[in-house]
C-alpha positions in Angstrom: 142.2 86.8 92.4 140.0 83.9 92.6 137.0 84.5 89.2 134.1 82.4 88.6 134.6 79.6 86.0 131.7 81.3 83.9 134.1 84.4 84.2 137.6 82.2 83.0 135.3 80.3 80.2 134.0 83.3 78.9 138.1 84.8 78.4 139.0 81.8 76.7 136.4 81.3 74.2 137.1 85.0 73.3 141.1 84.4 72.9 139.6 80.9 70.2 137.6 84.1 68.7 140.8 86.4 68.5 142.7 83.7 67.2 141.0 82.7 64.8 139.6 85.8 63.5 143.5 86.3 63.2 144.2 83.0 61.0 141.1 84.7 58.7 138.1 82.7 59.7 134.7 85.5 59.4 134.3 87.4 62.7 130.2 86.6 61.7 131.2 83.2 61.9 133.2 83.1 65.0 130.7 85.6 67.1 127.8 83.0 66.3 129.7 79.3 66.9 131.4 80.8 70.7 128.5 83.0 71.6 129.7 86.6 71.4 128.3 89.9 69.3 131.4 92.0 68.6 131.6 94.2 65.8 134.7 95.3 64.5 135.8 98.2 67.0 134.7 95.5 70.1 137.0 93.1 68.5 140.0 95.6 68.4 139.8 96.7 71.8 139.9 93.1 72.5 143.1 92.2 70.5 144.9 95.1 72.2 144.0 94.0 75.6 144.6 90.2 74.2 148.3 91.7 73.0 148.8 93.8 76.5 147.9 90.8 78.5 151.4 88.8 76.8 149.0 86.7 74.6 147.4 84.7 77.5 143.9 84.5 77.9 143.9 85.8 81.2 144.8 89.1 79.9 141.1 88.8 79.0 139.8 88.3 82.0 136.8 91.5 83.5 138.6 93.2 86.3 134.9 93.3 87.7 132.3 90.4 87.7 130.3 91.9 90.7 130.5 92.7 94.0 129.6 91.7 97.6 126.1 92.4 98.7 125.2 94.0 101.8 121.9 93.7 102.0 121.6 89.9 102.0 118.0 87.8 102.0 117.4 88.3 106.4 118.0 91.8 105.9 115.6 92.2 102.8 113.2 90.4 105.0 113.4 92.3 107.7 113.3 95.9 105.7 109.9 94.3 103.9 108.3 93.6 107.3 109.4 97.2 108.9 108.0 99.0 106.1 104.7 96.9 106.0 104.2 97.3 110.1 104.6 101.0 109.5 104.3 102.7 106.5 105.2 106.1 107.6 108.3 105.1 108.3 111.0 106.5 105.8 114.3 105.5 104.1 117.1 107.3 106.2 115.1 106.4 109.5 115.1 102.5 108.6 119.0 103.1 107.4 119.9 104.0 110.7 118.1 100.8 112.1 120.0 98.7 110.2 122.8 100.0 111.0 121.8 99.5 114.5 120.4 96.3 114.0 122.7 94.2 111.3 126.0 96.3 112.1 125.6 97.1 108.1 125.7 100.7 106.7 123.5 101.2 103.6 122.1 104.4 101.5 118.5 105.3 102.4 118.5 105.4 98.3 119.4 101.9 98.0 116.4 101.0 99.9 113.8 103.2 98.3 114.9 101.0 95.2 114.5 97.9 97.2 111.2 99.0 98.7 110.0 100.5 95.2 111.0 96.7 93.8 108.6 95.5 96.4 105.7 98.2 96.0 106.3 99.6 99.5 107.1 103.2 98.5 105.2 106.5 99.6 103.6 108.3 96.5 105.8 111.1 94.8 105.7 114.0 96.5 105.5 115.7 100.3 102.8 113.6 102.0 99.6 115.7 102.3 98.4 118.0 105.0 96.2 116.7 107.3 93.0 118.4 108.2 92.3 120.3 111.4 89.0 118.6 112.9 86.6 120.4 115.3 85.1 119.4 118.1 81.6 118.6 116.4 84.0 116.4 113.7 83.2 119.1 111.1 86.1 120.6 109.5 88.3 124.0 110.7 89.1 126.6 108.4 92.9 127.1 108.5 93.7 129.6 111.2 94.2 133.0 109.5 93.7 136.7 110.5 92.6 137.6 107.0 89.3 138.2 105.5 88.6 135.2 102.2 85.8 137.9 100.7 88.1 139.2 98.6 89.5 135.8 97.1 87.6 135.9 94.1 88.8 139.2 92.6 92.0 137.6 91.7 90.2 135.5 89.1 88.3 136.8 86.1 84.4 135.8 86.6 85.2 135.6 90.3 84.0 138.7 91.6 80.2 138.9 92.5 79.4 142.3 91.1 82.7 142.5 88.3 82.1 141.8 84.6 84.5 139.0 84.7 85.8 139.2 81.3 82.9 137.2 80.0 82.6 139.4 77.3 79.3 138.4 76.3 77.3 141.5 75.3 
């Protein structure tokens, strides 16, 4: 596997470190002149890794130094600009797009973050009801067979004729 000189730099100045931690030099010392902050349990895991490796500093090497992005700088673009044209539209809708679109399957969570990144998100929450409008433009009570007289007996100082709890005598 082909790493990234950072990534092969970065093994051998720890195998100096281990060495010459080994020949006694102060692991203070050592962390400070090649750039690392191990503390004692770090630096064992290390040596045993070091040892498993055969003594080679590419028994040091991360197994992982990222990995391959999907969602490269045309598809970001294009996400942005969706979501700005129409910003009802919602995370598994625009995942299907671009998997429609760019041929590239991505999780409609991965691009809430993305969105959220950019300030594009919805508010928390179920998006509110929207209001039934008569024909004058005024407001419809919701449609319901039942009476609202009763409504405020279910609250203490709510009732027109009740005491309400006040208490004040």
């Amino acid at each position: 596997m082909d790493y990234p000189k950072a990534v092969g730099e970065k093994a051998k100045r720890l195998e100096q470190l281990l060495q010459r931690v080994a020949a006694g030099e102060p692991l203070a010392e050592m962390n400070e002149g090649l750039g690392f902050n191990l503390d004692e349990k770090q630096l064992a895991k290390a040596q045993a890794k070091y040892e498993a490796g055969g003594g080679q500093w590419e028994g040091l090497l991360d197994g992982r130094y990222g990995h391959a992005q999907k969602i490269h700088s045309g598809i970001r673009e294009w996400l942005y600009t969706r979501k700005e044209r129409d910003k009802a539209v919602r995370a598994p809708q625009l995942a299907r797009e671009i998997k429609e679109k760019f041929e590239v399957e991505v999780e409609p969570g991965h691009l809430n973050y993305l969105l959220r990144k950019r300030g594009l998100t919805a508010p928390p929450g179920h998006p509110a009801k929207k209001e039934a409008v008569g024909e004058a433009g005024r407001e419809v009570a919701p449609a319901s067979g039942e009476s609202l007289d009763n409504a405020g007996l279910f609250f203490p100082g709510g009732g027109e004729d009740g005491d309400g709890g006040g208490g004040s005598d």
